[in-house]
N, CA and C of each residue as an Amber inpcrd file, in Angstrom:
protein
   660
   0.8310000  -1.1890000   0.0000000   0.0000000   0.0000000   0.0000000
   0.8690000   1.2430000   0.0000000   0.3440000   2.3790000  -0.4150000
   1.0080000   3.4980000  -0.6560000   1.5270000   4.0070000   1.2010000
   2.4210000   4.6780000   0.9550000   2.7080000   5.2330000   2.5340000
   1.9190000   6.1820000   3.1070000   1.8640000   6.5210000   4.2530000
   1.1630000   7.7920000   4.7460000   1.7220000   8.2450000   5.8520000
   1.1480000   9.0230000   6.8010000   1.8470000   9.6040000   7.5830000
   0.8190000  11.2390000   8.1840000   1.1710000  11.1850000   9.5090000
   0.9970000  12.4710000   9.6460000   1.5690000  13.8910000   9.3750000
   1.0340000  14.8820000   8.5980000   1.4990000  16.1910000   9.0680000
   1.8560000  16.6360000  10.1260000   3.4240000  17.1150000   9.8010000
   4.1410000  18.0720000  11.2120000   4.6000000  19.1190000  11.2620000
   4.3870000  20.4230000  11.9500000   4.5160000  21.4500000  11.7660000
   5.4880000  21.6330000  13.0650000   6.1060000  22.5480000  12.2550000
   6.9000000  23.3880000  13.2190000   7.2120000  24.8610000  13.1120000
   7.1900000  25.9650000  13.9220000   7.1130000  27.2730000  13.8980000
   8.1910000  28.4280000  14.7550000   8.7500000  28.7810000  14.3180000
   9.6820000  30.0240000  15.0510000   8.9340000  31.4420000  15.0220000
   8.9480000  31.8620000  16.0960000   8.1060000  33.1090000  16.4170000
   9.5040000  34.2360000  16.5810000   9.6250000  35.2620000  16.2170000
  10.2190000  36.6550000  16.8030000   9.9950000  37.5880000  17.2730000
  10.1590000  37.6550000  17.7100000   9.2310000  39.1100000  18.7260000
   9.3390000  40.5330000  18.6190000   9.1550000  41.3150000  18.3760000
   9.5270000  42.7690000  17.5810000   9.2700000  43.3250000  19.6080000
  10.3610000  44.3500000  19.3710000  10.8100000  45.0060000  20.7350000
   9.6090000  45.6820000  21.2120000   9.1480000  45.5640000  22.7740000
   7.9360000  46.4370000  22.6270000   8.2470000  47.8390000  22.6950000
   7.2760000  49.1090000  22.2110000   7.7390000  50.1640000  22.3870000
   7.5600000  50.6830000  23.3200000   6.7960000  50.2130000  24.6300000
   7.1780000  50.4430000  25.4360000   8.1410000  50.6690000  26.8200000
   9.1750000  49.3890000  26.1900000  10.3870000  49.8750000  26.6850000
  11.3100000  50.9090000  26.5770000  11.9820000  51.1460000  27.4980000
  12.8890000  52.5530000  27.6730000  14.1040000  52.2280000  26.4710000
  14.2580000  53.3810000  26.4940000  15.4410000  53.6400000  25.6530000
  16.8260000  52.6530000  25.4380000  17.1450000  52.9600000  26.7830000
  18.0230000  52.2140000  27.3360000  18.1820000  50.4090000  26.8000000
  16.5280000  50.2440000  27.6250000  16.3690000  48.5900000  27.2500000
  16.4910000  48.0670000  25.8440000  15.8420000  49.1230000  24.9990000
  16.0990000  49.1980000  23.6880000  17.2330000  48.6370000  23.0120000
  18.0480000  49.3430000  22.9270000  19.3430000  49.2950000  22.7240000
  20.0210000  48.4090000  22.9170000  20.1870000  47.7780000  24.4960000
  20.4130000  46.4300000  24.8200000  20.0050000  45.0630000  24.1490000
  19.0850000  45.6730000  24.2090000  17.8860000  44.4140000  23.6130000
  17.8190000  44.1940000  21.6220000  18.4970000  44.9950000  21.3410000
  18.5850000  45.5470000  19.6110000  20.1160000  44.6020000  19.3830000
  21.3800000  44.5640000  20.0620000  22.1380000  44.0870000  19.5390000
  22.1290000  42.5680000  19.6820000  22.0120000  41.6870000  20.2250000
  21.6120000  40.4160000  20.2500000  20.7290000  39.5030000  18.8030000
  19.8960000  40.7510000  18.8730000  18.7560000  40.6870000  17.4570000
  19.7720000  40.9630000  16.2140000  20.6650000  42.2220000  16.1200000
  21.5280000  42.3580000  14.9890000  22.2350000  41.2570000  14.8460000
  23.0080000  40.9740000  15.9720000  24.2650000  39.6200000  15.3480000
  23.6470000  37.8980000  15.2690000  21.9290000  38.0640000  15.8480000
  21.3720000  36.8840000  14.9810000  20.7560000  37.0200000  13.6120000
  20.9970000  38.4760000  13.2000000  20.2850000  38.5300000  11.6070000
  21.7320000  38.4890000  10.5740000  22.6520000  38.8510000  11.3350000
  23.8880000  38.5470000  10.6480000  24.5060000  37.1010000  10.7850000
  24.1720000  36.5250000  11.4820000  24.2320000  35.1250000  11.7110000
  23.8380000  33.9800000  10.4550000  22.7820000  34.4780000  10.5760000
  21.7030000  33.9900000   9.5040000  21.9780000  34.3520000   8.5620000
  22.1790000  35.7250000   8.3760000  22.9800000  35.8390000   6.3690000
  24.3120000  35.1840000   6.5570000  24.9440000  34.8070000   7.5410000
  26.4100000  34.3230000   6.8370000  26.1400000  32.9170000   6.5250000
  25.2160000  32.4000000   6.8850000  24.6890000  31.1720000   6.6790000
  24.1090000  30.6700000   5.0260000  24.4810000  31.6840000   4.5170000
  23.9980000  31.5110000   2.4160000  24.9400000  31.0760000   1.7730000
  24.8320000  29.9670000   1.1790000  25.6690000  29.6680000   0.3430000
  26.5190000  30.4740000  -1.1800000  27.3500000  30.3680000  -1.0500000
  28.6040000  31.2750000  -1.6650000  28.8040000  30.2650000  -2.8450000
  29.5360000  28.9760000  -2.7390000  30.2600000  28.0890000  -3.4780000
  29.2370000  28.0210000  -4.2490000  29.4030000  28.0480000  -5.6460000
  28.5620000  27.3370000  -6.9760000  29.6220000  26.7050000  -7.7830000
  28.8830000  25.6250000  -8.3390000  27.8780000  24.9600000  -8.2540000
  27.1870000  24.3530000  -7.4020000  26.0380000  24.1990000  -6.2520000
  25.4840000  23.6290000  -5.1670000  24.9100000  22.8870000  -5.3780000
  25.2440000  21.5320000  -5.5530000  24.1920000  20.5810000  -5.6270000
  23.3870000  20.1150000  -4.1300000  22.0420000  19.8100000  -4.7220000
  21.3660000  19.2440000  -2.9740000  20.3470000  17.7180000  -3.9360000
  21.3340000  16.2490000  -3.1990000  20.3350000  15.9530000  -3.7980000
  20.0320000  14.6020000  -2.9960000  19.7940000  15.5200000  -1.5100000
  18.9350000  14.9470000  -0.9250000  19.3780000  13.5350000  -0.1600000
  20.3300000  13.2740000  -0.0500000  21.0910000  11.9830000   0.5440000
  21.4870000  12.3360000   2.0370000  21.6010000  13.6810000   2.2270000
  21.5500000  13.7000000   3.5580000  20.2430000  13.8840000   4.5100000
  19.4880000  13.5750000   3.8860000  17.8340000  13.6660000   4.8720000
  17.7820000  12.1290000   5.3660000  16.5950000  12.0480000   6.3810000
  16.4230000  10.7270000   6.8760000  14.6720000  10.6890000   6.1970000
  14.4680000   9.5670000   6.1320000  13.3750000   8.4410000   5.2300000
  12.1590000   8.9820000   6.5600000  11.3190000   9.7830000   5.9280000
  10.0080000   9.5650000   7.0520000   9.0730000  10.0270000   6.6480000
   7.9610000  10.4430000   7.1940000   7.0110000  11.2040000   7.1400000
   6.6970000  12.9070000   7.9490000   7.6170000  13.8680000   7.6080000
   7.8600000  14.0260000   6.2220000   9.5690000  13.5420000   6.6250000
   9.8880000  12.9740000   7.7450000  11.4240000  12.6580000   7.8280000
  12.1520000  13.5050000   8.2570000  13.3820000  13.7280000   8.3650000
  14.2120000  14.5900000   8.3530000  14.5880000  15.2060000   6.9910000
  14.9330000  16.3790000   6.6980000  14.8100000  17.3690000   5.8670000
  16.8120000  17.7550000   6.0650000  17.3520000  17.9620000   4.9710000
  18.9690000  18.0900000   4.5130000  19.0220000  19.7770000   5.2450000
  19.8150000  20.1760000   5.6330000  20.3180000  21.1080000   6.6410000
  19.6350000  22.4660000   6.0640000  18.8780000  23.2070000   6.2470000
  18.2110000  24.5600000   5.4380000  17.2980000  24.1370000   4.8520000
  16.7100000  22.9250000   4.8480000  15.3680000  23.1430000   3.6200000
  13.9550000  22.8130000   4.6140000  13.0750000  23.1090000   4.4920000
  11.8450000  23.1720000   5.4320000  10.6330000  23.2300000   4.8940000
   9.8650000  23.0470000   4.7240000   8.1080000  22.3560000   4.8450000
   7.7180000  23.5360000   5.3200000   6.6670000  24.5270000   4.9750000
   6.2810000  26.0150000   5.1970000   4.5960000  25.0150000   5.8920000
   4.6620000  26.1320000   6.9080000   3.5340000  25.9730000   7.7690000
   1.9880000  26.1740000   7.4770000   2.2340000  27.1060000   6.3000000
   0.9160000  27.9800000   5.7860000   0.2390000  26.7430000   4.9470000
   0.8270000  25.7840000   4.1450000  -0.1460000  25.5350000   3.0170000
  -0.4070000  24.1460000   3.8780000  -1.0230000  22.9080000   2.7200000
  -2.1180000  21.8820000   3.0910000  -1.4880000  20.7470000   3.6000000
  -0.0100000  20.3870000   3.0030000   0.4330000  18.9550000   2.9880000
   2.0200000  19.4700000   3.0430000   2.5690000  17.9210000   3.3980000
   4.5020000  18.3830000   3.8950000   5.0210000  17.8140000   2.6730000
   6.0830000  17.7890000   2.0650000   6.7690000  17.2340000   1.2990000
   7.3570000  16.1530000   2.4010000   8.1110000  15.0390000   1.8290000
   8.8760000  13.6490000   2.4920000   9.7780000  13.5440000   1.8500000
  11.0740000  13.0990000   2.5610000  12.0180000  12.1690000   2.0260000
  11.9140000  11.0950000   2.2740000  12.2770000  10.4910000   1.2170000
  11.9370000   9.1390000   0.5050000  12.9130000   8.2800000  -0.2440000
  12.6520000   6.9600000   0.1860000  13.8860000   6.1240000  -1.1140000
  12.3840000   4.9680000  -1.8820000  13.1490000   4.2800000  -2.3930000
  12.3050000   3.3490000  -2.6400000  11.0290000   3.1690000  -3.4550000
  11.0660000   4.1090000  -4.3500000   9.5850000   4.6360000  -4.2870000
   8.4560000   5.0320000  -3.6900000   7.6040000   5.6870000  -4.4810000
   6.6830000   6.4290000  -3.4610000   5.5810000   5.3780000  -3.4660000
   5.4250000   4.6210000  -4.2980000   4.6530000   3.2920000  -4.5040000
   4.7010000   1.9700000  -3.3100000   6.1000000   2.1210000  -2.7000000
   6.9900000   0.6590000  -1.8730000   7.0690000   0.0450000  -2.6940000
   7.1940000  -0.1910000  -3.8640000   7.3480000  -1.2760000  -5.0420000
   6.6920000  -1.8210000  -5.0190000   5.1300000  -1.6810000  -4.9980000
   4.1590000  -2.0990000  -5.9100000   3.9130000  -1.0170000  -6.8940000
   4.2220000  -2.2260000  -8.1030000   4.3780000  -1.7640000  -9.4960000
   2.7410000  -1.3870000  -9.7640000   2.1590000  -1.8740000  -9.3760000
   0.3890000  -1.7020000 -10.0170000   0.0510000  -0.4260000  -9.6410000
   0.6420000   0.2730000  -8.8410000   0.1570000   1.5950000  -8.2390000
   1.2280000   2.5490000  -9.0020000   0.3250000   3.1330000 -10.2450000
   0.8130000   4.1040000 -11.4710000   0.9380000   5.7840000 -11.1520000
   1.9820000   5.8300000 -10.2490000   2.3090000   7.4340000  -9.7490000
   3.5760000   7.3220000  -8.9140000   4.3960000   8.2080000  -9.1130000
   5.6090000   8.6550000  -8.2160000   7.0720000   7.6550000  -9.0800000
   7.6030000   8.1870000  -8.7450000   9.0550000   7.5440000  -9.2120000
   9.1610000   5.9250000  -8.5180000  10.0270000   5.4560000  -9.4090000
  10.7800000   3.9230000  -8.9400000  11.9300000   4.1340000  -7.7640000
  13.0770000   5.0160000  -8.0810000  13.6790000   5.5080000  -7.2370000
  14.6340000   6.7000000  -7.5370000  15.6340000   7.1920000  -7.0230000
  15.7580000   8.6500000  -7.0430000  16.4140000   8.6680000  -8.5260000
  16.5820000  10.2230000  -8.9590000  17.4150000  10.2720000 -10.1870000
  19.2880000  10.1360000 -10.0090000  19.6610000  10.6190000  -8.5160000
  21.2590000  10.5720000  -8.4820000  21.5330000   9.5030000  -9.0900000
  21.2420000   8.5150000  -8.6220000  21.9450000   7.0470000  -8.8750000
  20.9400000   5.9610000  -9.4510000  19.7010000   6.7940000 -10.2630000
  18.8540000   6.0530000 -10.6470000  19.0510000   4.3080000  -9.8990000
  18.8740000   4.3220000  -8.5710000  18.3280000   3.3200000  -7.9640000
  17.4660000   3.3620000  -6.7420000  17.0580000   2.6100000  -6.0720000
  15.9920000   2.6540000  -4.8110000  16.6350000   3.0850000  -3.9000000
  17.6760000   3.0360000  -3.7450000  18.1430000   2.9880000  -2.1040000
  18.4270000   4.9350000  -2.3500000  18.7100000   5.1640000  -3.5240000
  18.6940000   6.8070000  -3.2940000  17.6570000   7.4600000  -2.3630000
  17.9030000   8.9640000  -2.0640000  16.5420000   9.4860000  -1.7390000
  16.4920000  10.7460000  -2.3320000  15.0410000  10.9620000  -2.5960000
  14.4890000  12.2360000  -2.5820000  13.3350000  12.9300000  -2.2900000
  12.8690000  14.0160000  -2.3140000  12.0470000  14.5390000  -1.6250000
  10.5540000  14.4800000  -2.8060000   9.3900000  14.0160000  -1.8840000
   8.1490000  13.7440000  -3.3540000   6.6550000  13.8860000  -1.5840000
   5.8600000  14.8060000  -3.0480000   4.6570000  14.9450000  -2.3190000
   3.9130000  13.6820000  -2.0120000   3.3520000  13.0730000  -1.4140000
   2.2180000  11.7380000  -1.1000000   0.7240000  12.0010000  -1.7680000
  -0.2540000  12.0750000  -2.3920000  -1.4040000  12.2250000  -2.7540000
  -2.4770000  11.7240000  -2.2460000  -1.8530000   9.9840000  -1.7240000
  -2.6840000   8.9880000  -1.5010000  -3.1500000   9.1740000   0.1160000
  -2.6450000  10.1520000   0.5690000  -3.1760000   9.9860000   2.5990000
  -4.1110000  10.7730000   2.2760000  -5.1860000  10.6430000   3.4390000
  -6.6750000  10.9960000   3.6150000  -6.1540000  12.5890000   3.4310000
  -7.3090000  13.2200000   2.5900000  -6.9740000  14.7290000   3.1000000
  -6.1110000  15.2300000   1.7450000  -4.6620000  14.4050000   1.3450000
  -3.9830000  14.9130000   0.2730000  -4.7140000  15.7140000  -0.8500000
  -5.9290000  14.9310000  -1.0920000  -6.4000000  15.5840000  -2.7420000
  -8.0780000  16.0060000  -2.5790000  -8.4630000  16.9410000  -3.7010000
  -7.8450000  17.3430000  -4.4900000  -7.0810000  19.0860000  -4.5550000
  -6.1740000  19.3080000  -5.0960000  -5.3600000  20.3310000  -5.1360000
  -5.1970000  20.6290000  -3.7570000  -4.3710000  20.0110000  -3.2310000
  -4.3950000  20.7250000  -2.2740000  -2.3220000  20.6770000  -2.2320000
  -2.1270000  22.1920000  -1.5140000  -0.5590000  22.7590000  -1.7110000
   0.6000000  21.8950000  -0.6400000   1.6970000  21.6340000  -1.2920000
   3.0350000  21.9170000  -0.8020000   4.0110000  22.4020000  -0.7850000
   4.6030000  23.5530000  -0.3900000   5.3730000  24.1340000   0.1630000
   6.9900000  23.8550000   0.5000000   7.5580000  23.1170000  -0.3320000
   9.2770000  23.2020000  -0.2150000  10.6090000  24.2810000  -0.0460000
  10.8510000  24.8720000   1.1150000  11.6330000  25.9830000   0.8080000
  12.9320000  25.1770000   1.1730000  14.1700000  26.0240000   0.3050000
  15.0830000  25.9270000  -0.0540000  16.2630000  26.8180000   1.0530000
  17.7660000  26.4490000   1.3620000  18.3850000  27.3710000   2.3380000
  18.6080000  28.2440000   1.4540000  19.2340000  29.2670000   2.1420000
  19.6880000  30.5960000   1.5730000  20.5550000  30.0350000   0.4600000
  20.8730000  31.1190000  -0.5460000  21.6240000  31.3340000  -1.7230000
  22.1970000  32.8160000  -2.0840000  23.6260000  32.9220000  -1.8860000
  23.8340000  34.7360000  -2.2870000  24.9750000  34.3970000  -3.7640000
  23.8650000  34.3270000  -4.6080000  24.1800000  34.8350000  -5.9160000
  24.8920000  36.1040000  -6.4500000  25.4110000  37.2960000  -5.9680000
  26.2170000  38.0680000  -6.2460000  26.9230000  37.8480000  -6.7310000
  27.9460000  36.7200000  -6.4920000  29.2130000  36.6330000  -7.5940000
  28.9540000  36.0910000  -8.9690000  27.8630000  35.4940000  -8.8280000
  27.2160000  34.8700000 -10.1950000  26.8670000  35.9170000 -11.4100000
  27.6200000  35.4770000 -12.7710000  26.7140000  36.8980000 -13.4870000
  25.8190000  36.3380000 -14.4080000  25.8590000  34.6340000 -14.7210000
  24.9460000  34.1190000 -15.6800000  23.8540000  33.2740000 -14.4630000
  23.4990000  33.5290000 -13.0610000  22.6080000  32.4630000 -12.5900000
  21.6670000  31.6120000 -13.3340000  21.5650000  30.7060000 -12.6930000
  20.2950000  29.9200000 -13.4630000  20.4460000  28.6760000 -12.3460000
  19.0060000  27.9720000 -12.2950000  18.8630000  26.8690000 -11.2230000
  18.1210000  25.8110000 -12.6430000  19.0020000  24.2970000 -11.8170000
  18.2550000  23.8010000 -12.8190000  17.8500000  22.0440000 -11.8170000
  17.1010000  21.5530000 -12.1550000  16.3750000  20.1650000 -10.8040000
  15.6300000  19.2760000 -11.9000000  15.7050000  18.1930000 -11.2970000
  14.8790000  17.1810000 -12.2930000  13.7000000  16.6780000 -11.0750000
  12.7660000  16.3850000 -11.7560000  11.3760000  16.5620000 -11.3830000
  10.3120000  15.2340000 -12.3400000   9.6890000  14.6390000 -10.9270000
   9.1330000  13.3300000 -11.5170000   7.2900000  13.7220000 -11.4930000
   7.0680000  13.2820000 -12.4360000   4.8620000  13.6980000 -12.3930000
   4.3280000  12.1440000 -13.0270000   4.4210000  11.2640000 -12.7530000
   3.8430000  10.5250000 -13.1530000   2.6190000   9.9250000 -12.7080000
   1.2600000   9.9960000 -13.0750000   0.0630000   9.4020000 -12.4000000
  -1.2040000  10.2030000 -13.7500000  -2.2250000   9.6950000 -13.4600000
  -3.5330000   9.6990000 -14.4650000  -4.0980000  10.7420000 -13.8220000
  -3.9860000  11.4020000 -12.3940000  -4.8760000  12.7230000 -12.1980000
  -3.9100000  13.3320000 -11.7270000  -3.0080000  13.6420000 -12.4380000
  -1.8450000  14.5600000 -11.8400000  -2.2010000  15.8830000 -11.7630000
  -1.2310000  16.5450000 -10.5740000  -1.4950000  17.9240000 -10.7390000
  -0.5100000  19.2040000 -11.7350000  -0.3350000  19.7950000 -10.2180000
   0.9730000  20.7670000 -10.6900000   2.1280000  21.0720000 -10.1410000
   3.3540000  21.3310000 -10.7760000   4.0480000  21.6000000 -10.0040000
   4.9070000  23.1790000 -10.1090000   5.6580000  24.1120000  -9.8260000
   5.8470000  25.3030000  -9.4020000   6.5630000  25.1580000  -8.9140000
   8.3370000  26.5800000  -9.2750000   8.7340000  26.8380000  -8.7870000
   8.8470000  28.8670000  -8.7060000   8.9380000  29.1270000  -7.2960000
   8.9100000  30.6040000  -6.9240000  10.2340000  30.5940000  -5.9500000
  10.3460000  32.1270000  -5.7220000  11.2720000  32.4470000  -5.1680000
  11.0630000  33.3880000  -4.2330000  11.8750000  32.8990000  -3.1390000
  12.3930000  33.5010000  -1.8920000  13.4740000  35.3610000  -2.2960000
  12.6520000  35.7610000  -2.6710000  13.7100000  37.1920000  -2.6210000
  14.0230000  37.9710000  -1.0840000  14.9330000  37.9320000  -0.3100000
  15.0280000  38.2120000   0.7730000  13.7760000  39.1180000   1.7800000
  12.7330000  37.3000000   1.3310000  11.9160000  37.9880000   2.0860000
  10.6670000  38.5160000   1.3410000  10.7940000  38.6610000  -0.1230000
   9.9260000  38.8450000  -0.9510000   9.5620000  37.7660000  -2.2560000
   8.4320000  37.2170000  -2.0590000   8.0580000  35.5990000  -2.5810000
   7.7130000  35.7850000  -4.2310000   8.2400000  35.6700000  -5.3350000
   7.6230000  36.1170000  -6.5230000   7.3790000  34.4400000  -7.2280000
   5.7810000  34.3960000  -7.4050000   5.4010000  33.2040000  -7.9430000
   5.3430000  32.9070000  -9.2380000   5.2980000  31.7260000  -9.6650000
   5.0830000  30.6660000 -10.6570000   6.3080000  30.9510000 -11.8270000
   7.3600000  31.4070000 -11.9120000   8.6570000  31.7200000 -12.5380000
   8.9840000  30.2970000 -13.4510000   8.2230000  28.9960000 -13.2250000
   8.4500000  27.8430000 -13.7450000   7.4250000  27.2680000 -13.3100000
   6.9500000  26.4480000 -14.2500000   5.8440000  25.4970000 -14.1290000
   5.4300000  24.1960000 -14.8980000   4.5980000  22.7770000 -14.7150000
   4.5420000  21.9660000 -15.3070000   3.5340000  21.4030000 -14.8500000
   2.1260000  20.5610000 -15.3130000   0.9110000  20.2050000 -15.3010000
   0.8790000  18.8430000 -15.4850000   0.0480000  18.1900000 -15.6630000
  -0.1370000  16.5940000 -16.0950000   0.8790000  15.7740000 -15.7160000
   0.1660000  14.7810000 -16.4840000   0.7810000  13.5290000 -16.1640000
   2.5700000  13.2830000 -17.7350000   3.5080000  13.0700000 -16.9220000
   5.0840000  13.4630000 -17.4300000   5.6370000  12.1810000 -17.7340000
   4.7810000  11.0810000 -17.4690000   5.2630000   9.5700000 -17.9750000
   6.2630000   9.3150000 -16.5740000   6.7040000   8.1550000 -17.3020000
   7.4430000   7.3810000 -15.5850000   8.6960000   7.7950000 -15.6830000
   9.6200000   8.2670000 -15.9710000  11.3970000   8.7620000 -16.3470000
  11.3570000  10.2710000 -15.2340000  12.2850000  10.4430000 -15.1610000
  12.4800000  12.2030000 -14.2450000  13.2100000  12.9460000 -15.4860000
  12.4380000  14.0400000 -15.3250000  13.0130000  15.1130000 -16.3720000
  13.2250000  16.2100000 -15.5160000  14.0580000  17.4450000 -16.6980000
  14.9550000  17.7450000 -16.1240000  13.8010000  19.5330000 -16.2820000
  14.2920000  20.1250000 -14.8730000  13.5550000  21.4730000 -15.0350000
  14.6260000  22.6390000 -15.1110000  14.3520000  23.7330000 -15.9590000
  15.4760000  25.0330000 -15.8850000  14.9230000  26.1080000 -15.8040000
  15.3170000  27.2550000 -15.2220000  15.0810000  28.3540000 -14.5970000
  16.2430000  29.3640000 -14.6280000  16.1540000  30.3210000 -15.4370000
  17.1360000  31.3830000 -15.9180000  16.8270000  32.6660000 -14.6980000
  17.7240000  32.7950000 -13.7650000  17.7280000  33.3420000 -12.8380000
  18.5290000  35.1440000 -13.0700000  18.7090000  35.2410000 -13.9380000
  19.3840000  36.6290000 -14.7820000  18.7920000  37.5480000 -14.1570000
  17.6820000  37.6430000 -14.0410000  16.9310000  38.3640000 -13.2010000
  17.0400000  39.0370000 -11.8430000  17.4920000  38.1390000 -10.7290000
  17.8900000  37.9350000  -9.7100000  19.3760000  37.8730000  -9.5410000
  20.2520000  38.0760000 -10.6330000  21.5350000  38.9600000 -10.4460000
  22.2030000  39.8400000  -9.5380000  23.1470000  39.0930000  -8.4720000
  23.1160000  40.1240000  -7.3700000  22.7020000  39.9850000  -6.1030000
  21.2680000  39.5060000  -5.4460000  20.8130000  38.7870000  -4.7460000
  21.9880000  38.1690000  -3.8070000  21.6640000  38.5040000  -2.5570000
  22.4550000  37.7150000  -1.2980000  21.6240000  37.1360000  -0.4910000
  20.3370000  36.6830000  -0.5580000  19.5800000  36.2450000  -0.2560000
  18.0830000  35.7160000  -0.8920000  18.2980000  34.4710000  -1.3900000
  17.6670000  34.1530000  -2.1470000  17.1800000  32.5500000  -2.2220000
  16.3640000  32.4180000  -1.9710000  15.5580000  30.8620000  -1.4420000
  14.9370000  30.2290000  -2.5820000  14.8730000  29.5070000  -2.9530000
  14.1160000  28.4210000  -3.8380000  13.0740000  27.9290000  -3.3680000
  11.4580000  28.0780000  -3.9900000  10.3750000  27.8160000  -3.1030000
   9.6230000  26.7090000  -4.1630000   9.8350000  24.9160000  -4.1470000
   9.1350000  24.0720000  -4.9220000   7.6420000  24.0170000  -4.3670000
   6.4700000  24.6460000  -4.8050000   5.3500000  24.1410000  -4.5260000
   4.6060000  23.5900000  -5.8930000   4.0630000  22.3570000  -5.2200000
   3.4840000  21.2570000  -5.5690000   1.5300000  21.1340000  -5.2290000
   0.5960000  21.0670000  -6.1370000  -0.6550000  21.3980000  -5.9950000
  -1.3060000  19.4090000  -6.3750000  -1.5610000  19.0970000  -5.6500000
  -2.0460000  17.6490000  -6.3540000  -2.9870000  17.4620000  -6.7220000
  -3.1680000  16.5160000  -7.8940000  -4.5470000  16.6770000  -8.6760000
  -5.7000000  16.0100000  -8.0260000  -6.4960000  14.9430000  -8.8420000
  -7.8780000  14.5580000  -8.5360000  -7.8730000  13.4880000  -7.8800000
  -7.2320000  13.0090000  -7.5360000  -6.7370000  11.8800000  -6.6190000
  -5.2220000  11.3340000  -6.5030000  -5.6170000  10.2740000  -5.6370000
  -4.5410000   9.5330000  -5.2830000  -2.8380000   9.2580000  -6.5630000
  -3.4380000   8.9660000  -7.7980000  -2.5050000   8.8650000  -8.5300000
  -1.7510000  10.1370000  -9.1400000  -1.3800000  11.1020000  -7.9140000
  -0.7580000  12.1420000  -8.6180000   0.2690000  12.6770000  -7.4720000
   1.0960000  11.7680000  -7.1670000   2.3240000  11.9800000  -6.6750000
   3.1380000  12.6990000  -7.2600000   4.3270000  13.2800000  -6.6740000
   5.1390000  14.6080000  -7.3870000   6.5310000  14.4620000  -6.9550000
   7.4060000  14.5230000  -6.9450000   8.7600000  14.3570000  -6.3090000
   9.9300000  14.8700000  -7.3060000  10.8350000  15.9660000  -6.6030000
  12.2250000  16.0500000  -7.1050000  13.5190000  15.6050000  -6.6970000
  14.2970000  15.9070000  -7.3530000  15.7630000  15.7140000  -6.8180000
  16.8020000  16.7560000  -7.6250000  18.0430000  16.1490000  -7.1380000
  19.1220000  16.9240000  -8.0830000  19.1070000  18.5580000  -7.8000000
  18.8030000  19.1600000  -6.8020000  18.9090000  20.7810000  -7.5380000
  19.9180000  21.4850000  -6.9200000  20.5910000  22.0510000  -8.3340000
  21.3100000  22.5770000  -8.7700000  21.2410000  24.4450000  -9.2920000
């Protein structure tokens, strides 16, 4: 039978200073906040080419997630890492990959929406964000990921972007059913030239049922 699993959320709150504190407290209370926002930008990846493809996550529901990438709280369903197919190798069940694209075998992993748990369909969103990226030194960017759609009520899949903080949607997109192979997706990032903060946001919409599993790997 197909896998399932519960949804898990998790949330970080920040607290904006009240203004009713004194001056004084202010101030105190302001630098702690600066050298964790500088913290956090030194935390963007520099080195390109970056591959992420997903071998360092653990197998669950949605599992453990590779160091910076996270499951957004707002939409319907989590993304999973996964080996093995999203099927368990029953072949009769026509949706999701056989196994990952790195090493086109099972024991790989990668990250793929579920359709088949109560609740999954229809259309309903997932939410993949990506760690930081500071593209500045880059002058030709471009991101490029291979991406599996195979099933008879497939949905959609979408990629948007994290602009430090400012989300600009559907920049790439793909519908239906994509046959059983992983193909390859590209995204000319020329645009975003410059950028020191910049997130990769895969959301995934599933179609009319159960047979419309979604899963990527590889991105680059």
């Amino acid at each position: 039978e197909k896998r399932g699993g519960q949804r898990s959320a998790c949330s970080v709150n920040l607290r904006i200073l009240s203004p009713n504190l004194h001056q004084m407290s202010r101030s105190c209370l302001l630098v702690p906040a600066l050298l964790l926002l500088t913290q956090a930008g030194a935390q963007c990846i520099t080195t390109f080419p970056s591959t992420e493809n997903f071998t360092g996550g653990t197998v669950g529901t949605p599992g453990t997630l590779v160091t910076g990438w996270s499951n957004l709280t707002t939409d319907d369903v989590d993304w999973y890492v996964d080996n093995n197919g999203t099927n368990a190798g029953v072949m009769t069940v026509l949706t999701g990959p056989i196994g990952d694209h790195t090493g086109n075998n099972t024991g790989g992993k990668y990250m793929y929406v579920e359709a088949g748990n109560a609740g999954a369909t229809p259309g309903k969103t997932a939410i993949l964000q990506s760690q930081c990226y500071n593209i500045s030194s880059l002058t030709t960017p471009y991101l490029t990921f291979w991406y599996h759609m195979r099933g008879s009520q497939m949905g959609s899949l979408f990629v948007d972007l994290n602009v430090n903080g400012t989300v600009v949607t559907g920049l790439w997109s793909q519908t239906g059913d994509q046959g059983l192979n992983w193909k390859q997706g590209w995204l000319n990032l020329a645009a975003y030239a410059g950028q020191t903060n910049l997130r990769i946001r895969f959301r995934a919409v599933t179609g009319s049922g159960a047979l419309s599993d979604i899963a990527i790997d590889d991105v680059v």
